[in-house]
PDB file of N, CA, C and O in Angstrom, chain B, residues numbered from 101:
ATOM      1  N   UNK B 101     114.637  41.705  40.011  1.00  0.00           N
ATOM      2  CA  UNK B 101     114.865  40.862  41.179  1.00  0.00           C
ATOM      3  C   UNK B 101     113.654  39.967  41.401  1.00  0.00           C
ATOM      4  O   UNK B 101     112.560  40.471  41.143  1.00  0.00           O
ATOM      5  N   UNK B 102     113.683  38.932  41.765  1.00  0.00           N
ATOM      6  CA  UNK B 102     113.096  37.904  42.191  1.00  0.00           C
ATOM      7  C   UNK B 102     112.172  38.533  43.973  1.00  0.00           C
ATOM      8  O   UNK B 102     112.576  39.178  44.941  1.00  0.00           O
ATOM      9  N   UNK B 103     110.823  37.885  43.597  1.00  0.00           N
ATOM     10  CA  UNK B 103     110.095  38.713  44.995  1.00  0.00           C
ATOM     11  C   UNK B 103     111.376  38.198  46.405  1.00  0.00           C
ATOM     12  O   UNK B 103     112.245  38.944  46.855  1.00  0.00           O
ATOM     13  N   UNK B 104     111.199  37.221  46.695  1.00  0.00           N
ATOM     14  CA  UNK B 104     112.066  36.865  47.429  1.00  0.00           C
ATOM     15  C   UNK B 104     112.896  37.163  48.151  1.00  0.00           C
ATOM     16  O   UNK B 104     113.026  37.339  49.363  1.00  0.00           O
ATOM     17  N   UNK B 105     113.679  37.223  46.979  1.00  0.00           N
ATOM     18  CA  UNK B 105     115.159  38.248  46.964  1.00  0.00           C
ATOM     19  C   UNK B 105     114.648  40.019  47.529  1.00  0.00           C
ATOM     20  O   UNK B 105     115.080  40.408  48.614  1.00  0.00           O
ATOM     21  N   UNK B 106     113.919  40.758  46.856  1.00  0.00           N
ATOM     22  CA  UNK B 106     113.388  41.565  47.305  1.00  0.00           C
ATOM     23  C   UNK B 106     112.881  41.678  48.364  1.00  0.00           C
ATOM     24  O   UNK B 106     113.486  42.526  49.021  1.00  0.00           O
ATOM     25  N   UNK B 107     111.799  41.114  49.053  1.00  0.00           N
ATOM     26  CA  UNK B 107     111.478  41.329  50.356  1.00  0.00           C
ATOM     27  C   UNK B 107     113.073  41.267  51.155  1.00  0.00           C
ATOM     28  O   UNK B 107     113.558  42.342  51.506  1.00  0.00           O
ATOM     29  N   UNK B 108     113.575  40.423  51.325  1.00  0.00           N
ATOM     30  CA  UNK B 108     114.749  40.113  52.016  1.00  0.00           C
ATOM     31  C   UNK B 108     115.549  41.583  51.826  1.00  0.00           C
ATOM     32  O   UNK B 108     115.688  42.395  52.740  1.00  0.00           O
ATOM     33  N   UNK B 109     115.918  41.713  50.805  1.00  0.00           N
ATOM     34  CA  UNK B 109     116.620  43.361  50.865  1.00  0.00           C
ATOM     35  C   UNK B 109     116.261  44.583  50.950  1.00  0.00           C
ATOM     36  O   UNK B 109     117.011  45.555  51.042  1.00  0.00           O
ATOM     37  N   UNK B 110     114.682  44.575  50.912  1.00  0.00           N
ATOM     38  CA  UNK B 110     113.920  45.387  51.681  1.00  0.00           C
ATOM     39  C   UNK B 110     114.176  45.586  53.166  1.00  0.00           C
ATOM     40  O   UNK B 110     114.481  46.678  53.646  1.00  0.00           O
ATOM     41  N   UNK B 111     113.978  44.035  54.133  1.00  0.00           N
ATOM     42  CA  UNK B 111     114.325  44.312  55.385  1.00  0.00           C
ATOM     43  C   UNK B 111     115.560  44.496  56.052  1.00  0.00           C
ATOM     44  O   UNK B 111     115.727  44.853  57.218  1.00  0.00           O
ATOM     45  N   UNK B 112     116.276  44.261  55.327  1.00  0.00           N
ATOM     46  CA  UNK B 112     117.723  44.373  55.665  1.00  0.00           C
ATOM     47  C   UNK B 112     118.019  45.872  55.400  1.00  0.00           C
ATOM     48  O   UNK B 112     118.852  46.355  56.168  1.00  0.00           O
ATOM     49  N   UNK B 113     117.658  46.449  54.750  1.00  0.00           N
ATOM     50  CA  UNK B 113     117.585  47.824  54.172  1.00  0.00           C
ATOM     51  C   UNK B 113     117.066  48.482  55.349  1.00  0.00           C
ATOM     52  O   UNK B 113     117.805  49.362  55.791  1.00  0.00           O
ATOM     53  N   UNK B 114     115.838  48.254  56.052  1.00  0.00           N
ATOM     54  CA  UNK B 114     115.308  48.744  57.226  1.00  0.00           C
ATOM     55  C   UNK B 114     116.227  48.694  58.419  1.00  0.00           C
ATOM     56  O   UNK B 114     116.674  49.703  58.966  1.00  0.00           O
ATOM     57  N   UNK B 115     116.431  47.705  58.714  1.00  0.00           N
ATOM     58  CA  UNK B 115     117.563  47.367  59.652  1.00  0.00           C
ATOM     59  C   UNK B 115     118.222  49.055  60.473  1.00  0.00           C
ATOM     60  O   UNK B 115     117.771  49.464  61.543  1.00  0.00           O
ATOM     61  N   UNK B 116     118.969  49.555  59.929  1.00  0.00           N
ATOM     62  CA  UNK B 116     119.702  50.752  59.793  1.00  0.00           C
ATOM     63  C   UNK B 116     118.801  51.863  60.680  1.00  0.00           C
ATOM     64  O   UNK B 116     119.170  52.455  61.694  1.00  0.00           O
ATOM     65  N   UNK B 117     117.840  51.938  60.165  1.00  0.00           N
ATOM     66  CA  UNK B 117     117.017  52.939  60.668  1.00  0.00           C
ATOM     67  C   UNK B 117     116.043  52.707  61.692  1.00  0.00           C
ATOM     68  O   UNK B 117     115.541  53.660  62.288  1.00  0.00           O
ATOM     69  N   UNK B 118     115.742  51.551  61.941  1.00  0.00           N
ATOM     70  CA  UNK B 118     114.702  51.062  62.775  1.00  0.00           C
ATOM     71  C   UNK B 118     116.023  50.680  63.938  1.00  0.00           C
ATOM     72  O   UNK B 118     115.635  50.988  65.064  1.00  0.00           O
ATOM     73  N   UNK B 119     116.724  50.396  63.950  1.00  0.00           N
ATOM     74  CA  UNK B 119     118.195  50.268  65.017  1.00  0.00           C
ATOM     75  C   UNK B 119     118.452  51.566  65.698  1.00  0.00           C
ATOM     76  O   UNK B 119     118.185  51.601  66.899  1.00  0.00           O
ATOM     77  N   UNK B 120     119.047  52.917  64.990  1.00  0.00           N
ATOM     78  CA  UNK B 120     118.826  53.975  65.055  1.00  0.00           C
ATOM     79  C   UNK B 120     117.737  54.553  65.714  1.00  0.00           C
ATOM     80  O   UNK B 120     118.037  55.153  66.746  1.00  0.00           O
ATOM     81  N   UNK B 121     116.359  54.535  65.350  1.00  0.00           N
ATOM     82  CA  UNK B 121     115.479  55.202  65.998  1.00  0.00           C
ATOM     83  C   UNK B 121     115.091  54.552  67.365  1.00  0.00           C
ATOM     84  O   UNK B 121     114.324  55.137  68.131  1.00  0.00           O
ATOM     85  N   UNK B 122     115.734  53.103  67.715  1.00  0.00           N
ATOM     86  CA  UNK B 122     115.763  52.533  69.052  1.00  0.00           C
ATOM     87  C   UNK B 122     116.530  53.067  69.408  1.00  0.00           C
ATOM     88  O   UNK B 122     115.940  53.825  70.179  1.00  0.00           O
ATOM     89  N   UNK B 123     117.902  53.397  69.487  1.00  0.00           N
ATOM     90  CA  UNK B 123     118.688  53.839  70.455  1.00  0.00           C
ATOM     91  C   UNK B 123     118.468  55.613  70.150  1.00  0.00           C
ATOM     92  O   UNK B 123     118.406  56.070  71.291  1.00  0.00           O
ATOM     93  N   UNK B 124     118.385  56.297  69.578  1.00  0.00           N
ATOM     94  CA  UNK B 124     117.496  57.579  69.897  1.00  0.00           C
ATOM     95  C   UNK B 124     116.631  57.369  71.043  1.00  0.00           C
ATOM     96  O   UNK B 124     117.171  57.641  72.115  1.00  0.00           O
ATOM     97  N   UNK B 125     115.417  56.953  71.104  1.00  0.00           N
ATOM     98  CA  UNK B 125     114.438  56.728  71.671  1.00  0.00           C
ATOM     99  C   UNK B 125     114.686  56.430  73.111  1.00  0.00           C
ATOM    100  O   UNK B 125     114.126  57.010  74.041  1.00  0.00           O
ATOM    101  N   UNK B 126     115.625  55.420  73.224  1.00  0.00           N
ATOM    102  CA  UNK B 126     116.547  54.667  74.534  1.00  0.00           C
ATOM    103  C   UNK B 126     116.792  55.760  74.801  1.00  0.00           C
ATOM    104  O   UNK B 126     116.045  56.384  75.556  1.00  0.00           O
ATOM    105  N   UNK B 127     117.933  56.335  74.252  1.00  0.00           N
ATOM    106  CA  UNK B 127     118.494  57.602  74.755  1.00  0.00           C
ATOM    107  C   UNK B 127     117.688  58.889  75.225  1.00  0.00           C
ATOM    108  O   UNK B 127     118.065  59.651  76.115  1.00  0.00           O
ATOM    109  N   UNK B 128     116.907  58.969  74.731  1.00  0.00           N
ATOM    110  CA  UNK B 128     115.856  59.862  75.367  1.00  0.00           C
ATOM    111  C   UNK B 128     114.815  59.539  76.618  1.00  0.00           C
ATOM    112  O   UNK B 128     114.322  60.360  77.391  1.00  0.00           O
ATOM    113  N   UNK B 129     114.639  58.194  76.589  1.00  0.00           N
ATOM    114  CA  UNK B 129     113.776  57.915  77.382  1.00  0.00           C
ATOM    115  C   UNK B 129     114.628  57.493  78.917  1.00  0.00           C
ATOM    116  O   UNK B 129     114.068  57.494  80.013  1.00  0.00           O
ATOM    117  N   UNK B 130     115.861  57.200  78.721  1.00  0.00           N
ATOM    118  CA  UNK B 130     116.650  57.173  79.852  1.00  0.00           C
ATOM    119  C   UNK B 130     117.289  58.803  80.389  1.00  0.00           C
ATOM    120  O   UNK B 130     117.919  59.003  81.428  1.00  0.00           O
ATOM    121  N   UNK B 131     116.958  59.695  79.485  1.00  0.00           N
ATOM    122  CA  UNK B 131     117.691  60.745  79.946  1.00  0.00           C
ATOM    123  C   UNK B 131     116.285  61.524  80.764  1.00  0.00           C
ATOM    124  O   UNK B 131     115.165  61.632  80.264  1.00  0.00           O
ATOM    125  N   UNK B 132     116.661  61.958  81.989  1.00  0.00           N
ATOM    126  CA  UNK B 132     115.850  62.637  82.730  1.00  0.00           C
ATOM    127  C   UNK B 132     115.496  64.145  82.264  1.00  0.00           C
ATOM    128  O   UNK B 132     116.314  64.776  81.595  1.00  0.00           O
ATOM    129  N   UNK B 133     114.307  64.679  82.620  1.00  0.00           N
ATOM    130  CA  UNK B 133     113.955  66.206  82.099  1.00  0.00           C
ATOM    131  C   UNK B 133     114.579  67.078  82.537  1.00  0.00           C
ATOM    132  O   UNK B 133     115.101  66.815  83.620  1.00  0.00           O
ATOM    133  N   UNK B 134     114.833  68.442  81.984  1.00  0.00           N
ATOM    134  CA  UNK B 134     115.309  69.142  82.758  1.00  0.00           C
ATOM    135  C   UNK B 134     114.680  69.663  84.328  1.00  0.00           C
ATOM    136  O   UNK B 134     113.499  69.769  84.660  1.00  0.00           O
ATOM    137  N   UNK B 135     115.633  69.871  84.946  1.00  0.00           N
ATOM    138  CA  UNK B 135     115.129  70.030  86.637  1.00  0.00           C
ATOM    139  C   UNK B 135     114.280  69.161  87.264  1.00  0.00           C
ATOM    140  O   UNK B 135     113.660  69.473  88.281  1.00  0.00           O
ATOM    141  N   UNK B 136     114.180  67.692  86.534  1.00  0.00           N
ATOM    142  CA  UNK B 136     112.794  66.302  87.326  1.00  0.00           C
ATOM    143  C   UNK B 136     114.433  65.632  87.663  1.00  0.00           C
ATOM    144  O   UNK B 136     115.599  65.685  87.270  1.00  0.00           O
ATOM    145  N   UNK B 137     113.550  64.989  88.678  1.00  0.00           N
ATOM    146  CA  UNK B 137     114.950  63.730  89.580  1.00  0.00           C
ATOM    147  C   UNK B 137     114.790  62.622  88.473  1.00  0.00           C
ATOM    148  O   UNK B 137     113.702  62.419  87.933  1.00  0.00           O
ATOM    149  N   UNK B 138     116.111  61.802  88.113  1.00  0.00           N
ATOM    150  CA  UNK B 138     116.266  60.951  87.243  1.00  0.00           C
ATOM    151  C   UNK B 138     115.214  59.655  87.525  1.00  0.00           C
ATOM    152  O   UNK B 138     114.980  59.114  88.606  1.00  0.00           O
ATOM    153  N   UNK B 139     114.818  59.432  86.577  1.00  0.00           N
ATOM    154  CA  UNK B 139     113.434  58.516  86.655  1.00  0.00           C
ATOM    155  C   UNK B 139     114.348  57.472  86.146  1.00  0.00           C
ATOM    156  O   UNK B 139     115.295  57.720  85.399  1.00  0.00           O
ATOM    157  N   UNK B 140     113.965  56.045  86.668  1.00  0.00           N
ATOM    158  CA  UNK B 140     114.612  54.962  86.267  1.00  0.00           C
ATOM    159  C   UNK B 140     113.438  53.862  85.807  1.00  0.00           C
ATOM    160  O   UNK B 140     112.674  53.406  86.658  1.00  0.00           O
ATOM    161  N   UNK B 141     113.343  53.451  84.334  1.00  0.00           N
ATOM    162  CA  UNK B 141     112.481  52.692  83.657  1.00  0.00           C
ATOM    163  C   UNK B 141     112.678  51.434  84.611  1.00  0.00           C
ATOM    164  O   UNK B 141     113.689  51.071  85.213  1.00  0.00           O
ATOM    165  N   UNK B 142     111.256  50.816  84.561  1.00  0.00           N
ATOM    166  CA  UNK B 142     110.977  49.275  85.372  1.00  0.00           C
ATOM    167  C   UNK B 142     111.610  48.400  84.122  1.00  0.00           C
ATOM    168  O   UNK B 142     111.411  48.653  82.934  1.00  0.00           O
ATOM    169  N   UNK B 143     112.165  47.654  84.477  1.00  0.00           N
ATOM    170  CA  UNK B 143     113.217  47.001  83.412  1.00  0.00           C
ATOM    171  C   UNK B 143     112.243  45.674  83.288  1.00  0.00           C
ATOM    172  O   UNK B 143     112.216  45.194  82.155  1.00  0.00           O
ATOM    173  N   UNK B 144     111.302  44.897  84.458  1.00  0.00           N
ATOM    174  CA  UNK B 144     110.471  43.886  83.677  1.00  0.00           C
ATOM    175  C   UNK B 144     109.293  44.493  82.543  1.00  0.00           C
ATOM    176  O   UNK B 144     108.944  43.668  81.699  1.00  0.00           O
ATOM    177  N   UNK B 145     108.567  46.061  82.450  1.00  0.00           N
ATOM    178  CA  UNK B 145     107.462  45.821  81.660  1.00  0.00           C
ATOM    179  C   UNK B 145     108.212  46.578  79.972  1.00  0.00           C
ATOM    180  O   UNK B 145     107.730  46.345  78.864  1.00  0.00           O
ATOM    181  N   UNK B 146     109.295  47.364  80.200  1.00  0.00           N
ATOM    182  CA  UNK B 146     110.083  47.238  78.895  1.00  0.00           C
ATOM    183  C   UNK B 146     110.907  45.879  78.438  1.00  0.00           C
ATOM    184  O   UNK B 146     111.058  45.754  77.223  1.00  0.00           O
ATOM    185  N   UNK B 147     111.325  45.093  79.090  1.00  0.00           N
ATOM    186  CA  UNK B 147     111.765  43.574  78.269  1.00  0.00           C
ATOM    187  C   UNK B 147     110.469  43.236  78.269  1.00  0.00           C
ATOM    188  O   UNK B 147     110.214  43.172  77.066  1.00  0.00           O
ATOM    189  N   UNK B 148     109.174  42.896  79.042  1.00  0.00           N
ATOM    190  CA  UNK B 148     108.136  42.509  78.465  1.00  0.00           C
ATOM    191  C   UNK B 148     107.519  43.235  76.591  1.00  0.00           C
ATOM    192  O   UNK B 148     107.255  42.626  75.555  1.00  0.00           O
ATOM    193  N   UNK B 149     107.507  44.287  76.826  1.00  0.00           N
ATOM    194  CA  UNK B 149     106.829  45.429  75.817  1.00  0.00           C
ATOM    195  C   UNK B 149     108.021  44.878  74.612  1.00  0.00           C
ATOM    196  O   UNK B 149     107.589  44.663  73.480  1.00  0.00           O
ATOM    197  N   UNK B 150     109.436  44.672  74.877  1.00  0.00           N
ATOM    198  CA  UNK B 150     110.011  44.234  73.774  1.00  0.00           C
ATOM    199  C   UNK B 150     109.978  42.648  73.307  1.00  0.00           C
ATOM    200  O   UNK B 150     110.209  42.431  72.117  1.00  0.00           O
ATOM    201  N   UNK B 151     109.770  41.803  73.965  1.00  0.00           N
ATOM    202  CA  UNK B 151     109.546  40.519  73.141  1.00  0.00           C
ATOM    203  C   UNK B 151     108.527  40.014  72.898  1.00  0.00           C
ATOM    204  O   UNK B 151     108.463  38.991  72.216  1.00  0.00           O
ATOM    205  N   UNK B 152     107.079  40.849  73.596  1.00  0.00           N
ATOM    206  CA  UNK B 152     105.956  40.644  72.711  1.00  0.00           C
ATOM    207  C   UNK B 152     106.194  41.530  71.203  1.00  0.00           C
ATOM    208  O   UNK B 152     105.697  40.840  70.313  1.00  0.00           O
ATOM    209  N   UNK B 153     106.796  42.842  70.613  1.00  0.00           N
ATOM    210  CA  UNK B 153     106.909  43.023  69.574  1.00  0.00           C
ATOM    211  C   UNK B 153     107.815  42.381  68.822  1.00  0.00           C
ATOM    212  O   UNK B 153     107.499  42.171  67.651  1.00  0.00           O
ATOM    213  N   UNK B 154     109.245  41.884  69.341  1.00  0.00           N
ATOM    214  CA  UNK B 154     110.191  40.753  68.760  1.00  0.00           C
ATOM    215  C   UNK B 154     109.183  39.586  68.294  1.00  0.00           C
ATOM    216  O   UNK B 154     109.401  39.230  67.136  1.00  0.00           O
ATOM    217  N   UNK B 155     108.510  39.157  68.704  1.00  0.00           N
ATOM    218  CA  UNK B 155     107.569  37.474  68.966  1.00  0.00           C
ATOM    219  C   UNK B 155     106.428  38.205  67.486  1.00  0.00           C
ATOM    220  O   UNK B 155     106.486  37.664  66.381  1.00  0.00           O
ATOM    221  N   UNK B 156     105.582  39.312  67.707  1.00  0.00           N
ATOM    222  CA  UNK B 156     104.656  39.523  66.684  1.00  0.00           C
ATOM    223  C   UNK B 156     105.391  40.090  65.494  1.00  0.00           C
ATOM    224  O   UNK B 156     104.779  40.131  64.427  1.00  0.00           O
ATOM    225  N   UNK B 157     106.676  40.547  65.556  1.00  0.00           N
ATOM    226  CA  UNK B 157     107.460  41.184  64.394  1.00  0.00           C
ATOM    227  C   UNK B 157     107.604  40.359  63.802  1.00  0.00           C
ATOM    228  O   UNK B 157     107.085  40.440  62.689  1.00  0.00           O
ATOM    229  N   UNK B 158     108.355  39.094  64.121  1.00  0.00           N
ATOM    230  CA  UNK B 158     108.601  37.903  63.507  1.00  0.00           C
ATOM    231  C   UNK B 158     107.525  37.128  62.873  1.00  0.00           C
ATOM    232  O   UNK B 158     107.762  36.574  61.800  1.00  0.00           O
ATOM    233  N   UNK B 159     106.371  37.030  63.420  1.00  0.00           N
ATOM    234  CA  UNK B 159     105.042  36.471  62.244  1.00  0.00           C
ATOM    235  C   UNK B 159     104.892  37.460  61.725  1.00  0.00           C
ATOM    236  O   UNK B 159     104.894  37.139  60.537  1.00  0.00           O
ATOM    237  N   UNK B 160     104.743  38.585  61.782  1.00  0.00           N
ATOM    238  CA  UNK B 160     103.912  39.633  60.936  1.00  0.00           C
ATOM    239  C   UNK B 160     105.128  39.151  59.499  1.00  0.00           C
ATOM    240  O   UNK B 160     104.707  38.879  58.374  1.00  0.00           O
ATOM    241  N   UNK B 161     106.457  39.137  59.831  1.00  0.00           N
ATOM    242  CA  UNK B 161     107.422  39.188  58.782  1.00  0.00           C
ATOM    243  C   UNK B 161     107.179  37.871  57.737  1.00  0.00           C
ATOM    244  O   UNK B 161     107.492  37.722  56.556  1.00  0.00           O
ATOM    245  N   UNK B 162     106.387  36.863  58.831  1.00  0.00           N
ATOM    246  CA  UNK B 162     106.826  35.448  58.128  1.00  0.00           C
ATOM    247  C   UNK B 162     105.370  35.615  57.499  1.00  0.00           C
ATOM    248  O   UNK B 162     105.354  35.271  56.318  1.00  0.00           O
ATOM    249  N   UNK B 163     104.214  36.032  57.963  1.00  0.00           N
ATOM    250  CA  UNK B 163     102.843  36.446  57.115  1.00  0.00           C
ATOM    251  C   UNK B 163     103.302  37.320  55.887  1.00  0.00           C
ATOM    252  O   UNK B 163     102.928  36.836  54.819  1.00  0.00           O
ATOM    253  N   UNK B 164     104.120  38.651  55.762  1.00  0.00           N
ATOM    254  CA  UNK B 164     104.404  39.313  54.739  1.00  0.00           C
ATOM    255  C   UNK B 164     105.063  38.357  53.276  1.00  0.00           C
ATOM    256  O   UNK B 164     104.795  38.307  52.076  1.00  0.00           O
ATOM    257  N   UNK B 165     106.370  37.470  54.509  1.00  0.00           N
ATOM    258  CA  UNK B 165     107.105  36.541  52.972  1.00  0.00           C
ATOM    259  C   UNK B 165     106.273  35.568  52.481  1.00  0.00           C
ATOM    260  O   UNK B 165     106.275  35.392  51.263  1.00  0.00           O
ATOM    261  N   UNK B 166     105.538  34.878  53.200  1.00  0.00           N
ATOM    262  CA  UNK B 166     103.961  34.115  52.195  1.00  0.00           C
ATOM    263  C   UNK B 166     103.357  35.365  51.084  1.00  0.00           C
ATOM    264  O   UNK B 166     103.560  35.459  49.873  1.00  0.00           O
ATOM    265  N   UNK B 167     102.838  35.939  51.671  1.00  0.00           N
ATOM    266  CA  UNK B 167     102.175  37.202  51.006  1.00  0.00           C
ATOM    267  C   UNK B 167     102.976  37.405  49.460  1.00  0.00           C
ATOM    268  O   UNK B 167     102.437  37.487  48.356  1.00  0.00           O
ATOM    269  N   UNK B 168     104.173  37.445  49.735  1.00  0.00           N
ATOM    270  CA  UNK B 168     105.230  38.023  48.439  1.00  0.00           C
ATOM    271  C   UNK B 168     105.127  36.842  47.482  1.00  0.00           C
ATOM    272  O   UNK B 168     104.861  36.846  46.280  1.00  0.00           O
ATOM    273  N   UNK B 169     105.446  35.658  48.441  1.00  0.00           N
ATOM    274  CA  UNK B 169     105.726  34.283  47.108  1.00  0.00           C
ATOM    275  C   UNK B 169     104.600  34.046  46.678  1.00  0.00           C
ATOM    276  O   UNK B 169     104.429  33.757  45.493  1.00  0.00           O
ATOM    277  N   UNK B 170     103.548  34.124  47.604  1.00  0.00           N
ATOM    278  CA  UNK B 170     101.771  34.011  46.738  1.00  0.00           C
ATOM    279  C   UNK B 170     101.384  35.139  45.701  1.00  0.00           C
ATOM    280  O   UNK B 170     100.479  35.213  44.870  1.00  0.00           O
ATOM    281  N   UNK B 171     102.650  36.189  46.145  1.00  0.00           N
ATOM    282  CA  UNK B 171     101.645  36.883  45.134  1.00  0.00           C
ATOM    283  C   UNK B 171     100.302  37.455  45.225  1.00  0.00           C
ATOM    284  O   UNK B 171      99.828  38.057  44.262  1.00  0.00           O
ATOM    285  N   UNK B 172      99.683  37.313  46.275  1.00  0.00           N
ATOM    286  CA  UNK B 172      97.928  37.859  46.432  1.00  0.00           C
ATOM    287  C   UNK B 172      98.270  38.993  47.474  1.00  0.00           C
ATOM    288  O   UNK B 172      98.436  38.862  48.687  1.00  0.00           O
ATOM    289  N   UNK B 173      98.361  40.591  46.406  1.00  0.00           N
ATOM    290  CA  UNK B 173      98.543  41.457  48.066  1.00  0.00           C
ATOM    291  C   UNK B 173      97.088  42.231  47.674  1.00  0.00           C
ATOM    292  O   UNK B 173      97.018  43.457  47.764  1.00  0.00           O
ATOM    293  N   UNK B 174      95.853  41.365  47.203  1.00  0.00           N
ATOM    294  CA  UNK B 174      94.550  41.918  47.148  1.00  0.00           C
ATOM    295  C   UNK B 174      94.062  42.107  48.354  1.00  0.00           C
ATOM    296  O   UNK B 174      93.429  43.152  48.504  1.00  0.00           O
ATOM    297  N   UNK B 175      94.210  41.136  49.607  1.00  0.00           N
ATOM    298  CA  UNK B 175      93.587  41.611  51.034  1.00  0.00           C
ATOM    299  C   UNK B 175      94.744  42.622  51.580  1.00  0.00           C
ATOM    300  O   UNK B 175      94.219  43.535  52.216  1.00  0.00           O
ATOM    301  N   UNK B 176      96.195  42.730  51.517  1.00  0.00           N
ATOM    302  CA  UNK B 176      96.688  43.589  52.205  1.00  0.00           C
ATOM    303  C   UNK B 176      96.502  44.473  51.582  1.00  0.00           C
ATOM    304  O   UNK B 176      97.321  45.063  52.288  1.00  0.00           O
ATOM    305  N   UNK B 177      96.071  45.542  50.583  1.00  0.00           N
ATOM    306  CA  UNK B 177      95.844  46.179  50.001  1.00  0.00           C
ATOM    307  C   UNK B 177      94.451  46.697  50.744  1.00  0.00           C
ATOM    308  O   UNK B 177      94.533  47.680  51.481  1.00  0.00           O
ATOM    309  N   UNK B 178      93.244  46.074  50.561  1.00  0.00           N
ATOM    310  CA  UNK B 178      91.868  46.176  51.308  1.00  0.00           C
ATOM    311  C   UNK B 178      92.589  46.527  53.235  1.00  0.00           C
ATOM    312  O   UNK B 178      92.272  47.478  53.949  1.00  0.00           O
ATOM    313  N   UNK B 179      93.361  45.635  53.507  1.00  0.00           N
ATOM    314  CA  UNK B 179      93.398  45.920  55.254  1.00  0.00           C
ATOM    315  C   UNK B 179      94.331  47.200  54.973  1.00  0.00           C
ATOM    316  O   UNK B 179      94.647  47.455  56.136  1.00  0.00           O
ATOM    317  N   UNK B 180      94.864  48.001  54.328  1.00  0.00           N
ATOM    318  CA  UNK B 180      96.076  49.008  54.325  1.00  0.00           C
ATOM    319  C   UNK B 180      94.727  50.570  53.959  1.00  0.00           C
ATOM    320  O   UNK B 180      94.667  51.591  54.645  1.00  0.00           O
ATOM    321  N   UNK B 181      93.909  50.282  52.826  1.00  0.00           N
ATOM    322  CA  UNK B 181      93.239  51.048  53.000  1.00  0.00           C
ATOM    323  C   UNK B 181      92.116  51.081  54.339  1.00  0.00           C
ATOM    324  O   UNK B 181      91.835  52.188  54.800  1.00  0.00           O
ATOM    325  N   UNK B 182      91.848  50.552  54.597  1.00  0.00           N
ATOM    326  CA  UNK B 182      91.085  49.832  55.962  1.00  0.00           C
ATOM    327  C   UNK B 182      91.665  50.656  57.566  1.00  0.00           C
ATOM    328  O   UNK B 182      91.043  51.467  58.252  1.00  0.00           O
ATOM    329  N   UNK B 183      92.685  50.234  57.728  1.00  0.00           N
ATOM    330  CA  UNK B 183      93.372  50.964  58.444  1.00  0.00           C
ATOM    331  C   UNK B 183      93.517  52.259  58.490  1.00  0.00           C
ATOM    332  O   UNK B 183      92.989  53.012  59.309  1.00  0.00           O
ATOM    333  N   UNK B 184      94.399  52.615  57.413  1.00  0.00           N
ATOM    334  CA  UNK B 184      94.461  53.803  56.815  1.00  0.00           C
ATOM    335  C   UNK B 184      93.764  55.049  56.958  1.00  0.00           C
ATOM    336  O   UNK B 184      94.137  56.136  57.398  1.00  0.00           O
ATOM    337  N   UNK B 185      92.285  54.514  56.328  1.00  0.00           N
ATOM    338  CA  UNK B 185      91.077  55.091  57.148  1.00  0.00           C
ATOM    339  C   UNK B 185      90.729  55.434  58.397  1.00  0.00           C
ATOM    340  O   UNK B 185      90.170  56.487  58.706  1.00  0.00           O
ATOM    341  N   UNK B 186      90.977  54.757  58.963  1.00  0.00           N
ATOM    342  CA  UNK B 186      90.652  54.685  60.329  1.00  0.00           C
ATOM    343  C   UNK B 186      91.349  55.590  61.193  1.00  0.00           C
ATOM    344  O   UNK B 186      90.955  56.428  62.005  1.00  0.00           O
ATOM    345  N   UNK B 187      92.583  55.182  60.784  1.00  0.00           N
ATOM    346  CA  UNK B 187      93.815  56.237  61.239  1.00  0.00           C
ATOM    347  C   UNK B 187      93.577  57.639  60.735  1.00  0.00           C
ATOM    348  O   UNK B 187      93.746  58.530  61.567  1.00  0.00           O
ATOM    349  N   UNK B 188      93.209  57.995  59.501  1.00  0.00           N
ATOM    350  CA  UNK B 188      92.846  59.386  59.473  1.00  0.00           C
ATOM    351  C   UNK B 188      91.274  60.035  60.456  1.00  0.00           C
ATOM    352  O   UNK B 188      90.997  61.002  61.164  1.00  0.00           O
ATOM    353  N   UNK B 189      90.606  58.823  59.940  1.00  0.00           N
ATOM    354  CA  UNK B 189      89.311  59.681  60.911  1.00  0.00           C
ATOM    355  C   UNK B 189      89.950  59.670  62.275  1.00  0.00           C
ATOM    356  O   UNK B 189      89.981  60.756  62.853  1.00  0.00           O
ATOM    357  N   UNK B 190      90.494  58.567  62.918  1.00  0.00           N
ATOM    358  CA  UNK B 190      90.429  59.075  64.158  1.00  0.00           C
ATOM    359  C   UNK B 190      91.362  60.349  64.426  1.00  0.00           C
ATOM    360  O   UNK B 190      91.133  60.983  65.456  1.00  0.00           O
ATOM    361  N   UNK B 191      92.210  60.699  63.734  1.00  0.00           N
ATOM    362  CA  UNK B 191      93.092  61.815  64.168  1.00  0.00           C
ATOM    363  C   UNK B 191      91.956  62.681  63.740  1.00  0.00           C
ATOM    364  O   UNK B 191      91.160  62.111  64.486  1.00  0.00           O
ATOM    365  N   UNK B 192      91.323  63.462  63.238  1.00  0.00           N
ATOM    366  CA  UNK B 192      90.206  63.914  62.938  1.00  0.00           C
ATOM    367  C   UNK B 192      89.268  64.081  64.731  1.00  0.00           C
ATOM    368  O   UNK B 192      89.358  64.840  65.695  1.00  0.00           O
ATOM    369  N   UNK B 193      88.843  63.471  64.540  1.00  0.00           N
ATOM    370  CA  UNK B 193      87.532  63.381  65.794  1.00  0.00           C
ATOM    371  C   UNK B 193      88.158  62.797  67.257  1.00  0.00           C
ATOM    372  O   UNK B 193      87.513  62.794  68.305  1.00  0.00           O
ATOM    373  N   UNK B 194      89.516  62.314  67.118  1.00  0.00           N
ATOM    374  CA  UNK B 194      89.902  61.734  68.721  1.00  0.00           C
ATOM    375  C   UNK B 194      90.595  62.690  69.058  1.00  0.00           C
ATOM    376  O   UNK B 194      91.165  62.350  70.095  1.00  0.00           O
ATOM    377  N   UNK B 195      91.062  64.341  68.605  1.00  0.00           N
ATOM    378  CA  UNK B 195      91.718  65.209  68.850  1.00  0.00           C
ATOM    379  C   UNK B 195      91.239  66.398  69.954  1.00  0.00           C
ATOM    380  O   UNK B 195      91.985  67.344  70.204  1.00  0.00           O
TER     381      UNK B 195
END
């Protein structure tokens, strides 16, 4: 397959499961605890919290499909271990 083509059926492939684990999540987070009075989410700072990640999902996606047709995943590679790192020490020492 052509990179292209690939990234594209990569995300479409995601689709499914990242849909899914929103409405899980919904569903849990709207369902009240046992024996607590039903808590009702503020509906402006969740539509806020969702179209700042809609708005950065969408560049991060359109930064990834440059990434594929260039061909150079030498810095995402460096920022993945980079991260990576980071994310393990801190679970480590922020525990």
């Amino acid at each position: 397959f052509d990179r292209a083509f690939a990234v594209r059926f990569s995300f479409l492939l995601s689709l499914p499961a990242v849909l899914g684990a929103t409405l899980l999540e919904l569903f849990k987070a709207l369902r009240p605890a046992e024996g607590a009075v039903a808590v009702a989410l503020p509906l402006g700072p969740c539509l806020a919290g969702a179209l700042v990640a809609a708005v950065s999902g969408y560049f991060a996606l359109g930064f990834l499909k440059k990434l594929v047709s260039k061909g150079r995943f030498g810095g995402f590679v460096y920022y993945c271990l980079i991260v990576g790192a980071i994310a393990i020490m801190s679970s480590f020492f922020l525990n």
